[in-house]
Each structure stands twice: as C-alpha cells, then as structure tokens.
Steps between C-alpha positions, in 0.01 A plus 500: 500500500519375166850364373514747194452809767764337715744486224441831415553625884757259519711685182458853699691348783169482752453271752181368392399207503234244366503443870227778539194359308200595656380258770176426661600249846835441657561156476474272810763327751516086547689400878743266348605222702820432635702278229528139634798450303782817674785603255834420601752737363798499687653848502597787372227759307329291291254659201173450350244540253152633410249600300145584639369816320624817454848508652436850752289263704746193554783673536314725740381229718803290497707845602284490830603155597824449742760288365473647146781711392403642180188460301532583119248544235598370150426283247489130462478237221582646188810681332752699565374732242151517589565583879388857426144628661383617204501151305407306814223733606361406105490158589682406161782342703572192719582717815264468811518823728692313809716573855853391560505462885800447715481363817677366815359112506569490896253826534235450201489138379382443116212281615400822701505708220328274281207550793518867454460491128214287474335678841557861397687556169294373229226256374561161425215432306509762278665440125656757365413772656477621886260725605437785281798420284462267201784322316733192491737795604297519815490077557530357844842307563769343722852498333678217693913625536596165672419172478397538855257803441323266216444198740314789732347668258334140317414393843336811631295559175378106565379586892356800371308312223390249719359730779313669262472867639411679167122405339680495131833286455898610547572580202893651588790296333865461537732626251870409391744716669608765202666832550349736697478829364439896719290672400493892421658712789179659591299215550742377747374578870199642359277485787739626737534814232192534461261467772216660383465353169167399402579148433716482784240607699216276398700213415839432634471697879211274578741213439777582672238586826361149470863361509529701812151378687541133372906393586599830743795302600672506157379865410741799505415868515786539335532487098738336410634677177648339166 
C-alpha cells in the first residue's frame, strides 16, 4: 500500500497498514547457529530490542517463544513527536517499526534470541526494507539495552559474517539505545487478533511455524500477550 493511502486509512481510524503491499514469495528461513559467545544477565526480567520489518511479524514470533513475557510493537529511533503510525508509516521520520521484548534470561537467553531473529524474524541482508515492505522505517536492527546485550550482539553479527550463510552480505546494524515508543493500540497483538489477515497469513504465520519446526524446545503454543 502506498504511504499517501495509508495516511488516509490511517486518519479514519483503520487498521491498515503499509504492511499489506502486494507480494509475490514469502521470504525464506536461515538455521542460525548457536552464538559462541552466551549472554550473561544475571536476573530478574530483563528487556530487549528490535526492528526486522513490519512489527505484526516480530512481535508475533517473539510472543511464541517461552521465556518472553510481553512482546510490544512500537517505534524506535526518532522523536517523541513523530512516534505516530501515520508519520512513521510515510517514512519522513527517524523511527524504525521495532519489538520491545521482555524476557526471563534463565528461560530465553539474549544470545538465543538473537538466533531467532536472524533464523526466522527478518533478513539481514536486506537495507531498508524487509520483504514486501520498503523503507528505513522497515530497516533491520538490534538495539543493545546493556552493555552486556552489545558485547553479544557485536559478537554474534561477527560469527554470522564469518560463516557466511546468506549469498549477499549482513547488512543489519546496531543502534544507540533511545526511547522506545508503542505503537497504536490496534496494532498491538495483531496476529493473535487477527488470524486470518491476509498479511498475517502469507507473511507472519509462516514465521512463527518455522520458529516452531526449527527450535521446538523454546516455542510456546501459548501467545504471550503485550
């Protein structure tokens, strides 16, 4: 969908989204290895962020995955101002479309997570865009919240570089902790609302059943809600 008809469904109060553009393939899944370098995060819920696409999808996979208590779309990068759908979905502001995920480090390690992202959440080699969805607003990113999450994160995007699992290079950066913004009330739990959704179903569903076939230990039937 184009951004101008998104603003305009946007102002009627639908939830549309420039998430629905038409598609022609799903996109593909990568096993991940297992990080060589584990996080150590003591304890205590611990939270984290990312970007990787149109928000339904991440926040729908990482709601499948045990340990995570809450998975919430919203927006990442820019203003406090321009956290608004509308504007980010134009692409005129510094926002990426990202997940806030909070998890229990001593069920769901951040090193683990990192594995899910890169396996079934989104395409590292892809600039600014994922998919069907085209934008810096729809950028591939990990946003480090510790010190200890950035040492993973660096060394995990290294192994990954160096084993060389993707034909094109990896292309996802790390960004500068900033405030984390939710989005709009209806785009939170999205999938779980809405089931049957065409994007859902060609796009995000197939994700979250390829985090279930690749790590079943870690994958919960139950959705974990916002």
């Amino acid at each position: 969908m184009h951004w101008r008809a998104a603003l305009v469904a946007a102002a009627l109060g639908l939830a549309v989204s420039a998430c629905q553009e038409p598609v022609s393939a799903a996109e593909k899944t990568v096993a991940a290895p297992a990080a060589k370098r584990v996080a150590e995060e003591g304890e205590g819920l611990k939270t984290a962020v990312f970007a990787g696409g149109c928000f339904w999808g991440v926040e729908g996979v990482f709601s499948h995955v045990k340990g995570v208590k809450s998975a919430v779309s919203g927006y990442h990068g820019g203003t406090k101002r321009q956290a608004a759908y509308k504007l980010v979905s134009s692409g005129i502001t510094d926002h990426a479309e990202a997940v806030r995920v909070t998890y229990d480090p001593k069920v769901i390690r951040y090193d683990q997570l990192l594995r899910i992202f890169f396996s079934v959440v989104a395409d590292p080699t892809q600039i600014n865009r994922q998919g069907p969805d085209v934008g810096a607003h729809y950028r591939s990113a990990l946003v480090p919240q510790s010190r200890e999450q950035a040492a993973v994160a660096a060394a995990y995007l290294r192994q990954l570089r160096a084993a060389r699992l993707w034909s094109k290079p990896i292309v996802t950066k790390m960004e500068r902790a900033q405030t984390f913004y939710p989005a709009e009330s209806y785009h939170q739990d999205f999938m779980l609302k809405n089931p049957r959704h065409g994007y859902i179903v060609r796009w995000d569903a197939p994700k979250v059943k390829a985090l279930k076939a690749m790590y079943p230990g870690v994958y919960s039937a139950r959705f974990q809600p916002d």
